[in-house]
C-alpha positions in Angstrom: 93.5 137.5 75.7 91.5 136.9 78.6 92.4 134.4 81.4 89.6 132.0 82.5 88.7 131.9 86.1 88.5 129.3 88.3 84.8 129.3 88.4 85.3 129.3 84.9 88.2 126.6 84.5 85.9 124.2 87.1 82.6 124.8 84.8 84.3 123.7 81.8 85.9 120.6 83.5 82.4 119.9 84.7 81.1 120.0 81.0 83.6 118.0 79.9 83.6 115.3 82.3 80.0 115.1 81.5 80.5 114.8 78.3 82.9 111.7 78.3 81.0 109.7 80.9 83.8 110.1 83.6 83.8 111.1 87.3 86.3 111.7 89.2 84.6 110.7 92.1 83.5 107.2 91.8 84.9 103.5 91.4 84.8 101.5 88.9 81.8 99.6 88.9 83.1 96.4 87.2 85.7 95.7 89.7 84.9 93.2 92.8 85.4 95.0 96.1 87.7 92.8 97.1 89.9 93.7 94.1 93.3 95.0 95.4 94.2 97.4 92.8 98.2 98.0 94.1 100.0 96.8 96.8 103.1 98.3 97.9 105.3 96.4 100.5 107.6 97.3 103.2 110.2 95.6 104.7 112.9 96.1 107.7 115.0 93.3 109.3 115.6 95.2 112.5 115.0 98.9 114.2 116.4 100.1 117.4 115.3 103.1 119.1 117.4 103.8 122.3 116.0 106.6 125.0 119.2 108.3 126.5 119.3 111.2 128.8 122.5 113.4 129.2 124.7 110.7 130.8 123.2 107.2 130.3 120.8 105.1 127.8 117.7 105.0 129.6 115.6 102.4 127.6 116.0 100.3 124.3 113.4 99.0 122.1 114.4 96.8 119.7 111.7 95.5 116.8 112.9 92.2 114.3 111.1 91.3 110.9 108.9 94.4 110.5 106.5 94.1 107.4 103.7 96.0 106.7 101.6 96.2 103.3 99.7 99.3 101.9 96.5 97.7 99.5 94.8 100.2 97.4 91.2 98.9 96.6 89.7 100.9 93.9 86.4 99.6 94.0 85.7 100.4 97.2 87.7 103.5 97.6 89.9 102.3 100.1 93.4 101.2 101.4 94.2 98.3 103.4 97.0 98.6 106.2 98.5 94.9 107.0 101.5 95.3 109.9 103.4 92.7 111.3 106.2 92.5 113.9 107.9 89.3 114.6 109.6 90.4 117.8 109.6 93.2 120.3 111.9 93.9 122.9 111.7 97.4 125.7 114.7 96.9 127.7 115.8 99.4 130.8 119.2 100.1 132.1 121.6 97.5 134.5 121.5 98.2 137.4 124.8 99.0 139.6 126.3 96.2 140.7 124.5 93.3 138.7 127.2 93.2 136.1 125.3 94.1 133.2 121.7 92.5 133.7 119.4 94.3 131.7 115.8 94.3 133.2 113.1 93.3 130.0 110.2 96.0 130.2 108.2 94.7 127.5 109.2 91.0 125.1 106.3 89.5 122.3 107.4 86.9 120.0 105.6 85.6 116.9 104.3 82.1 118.0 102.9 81.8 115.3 106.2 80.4 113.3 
């Protein structure tokens, strides 16, 4: 018994495929482009990331209400990216002597709620 070859194996797939109308390649036809096909949704309260060299934390960044949405459109062969950050906050270190204060580097806020 002989074992087909890949030229072979991707002929016959080729014939097939041919045979039952279907492509591998293309979107369905019948589908609006604006069709979102699957949508698969991420979600995360908060994320802290804190920069520390060997004896101190350097900087802190701090995100709040992360969201962001992966859309599969099969029509049009594509996927949508939708991210969202409700707040954003770089911080530095205190400096001696000011009892704590933390300089802000970087703060956004969503205005938009």
């Amino acid at each position: 018994v002989e074992t087909p070859t890949e030229q072979e194996l991707a002929e016959e797939r080729e014939k097939f495929y041919k045979a039952i109308g279907y492509s591998d390649k293309s979107s369905d036809p019948s589908l609006p482009l604006e069709y979102v096909g699957k949508v698969l949704r991420f979600k995360l309260g908060k994320v802290s990331v804190k920069l520390r060299d060997d004896t101190k934390e350097v900087s802190t960044l701090v995100t709040k209400e992360v969201s962001v949405d992966v859309k599969q459109r099969p029509s049009s062969n594509n996927i949508c990216l939708e991210v969202s950050v409700g707040r954003l906050d770089m911080t530095g270190t205190s400096k001696e002597g000011k009892d704590g204060e933390v300089p802000a580097i970087i703060t956004v806020k969503d205005d938009t709620k």
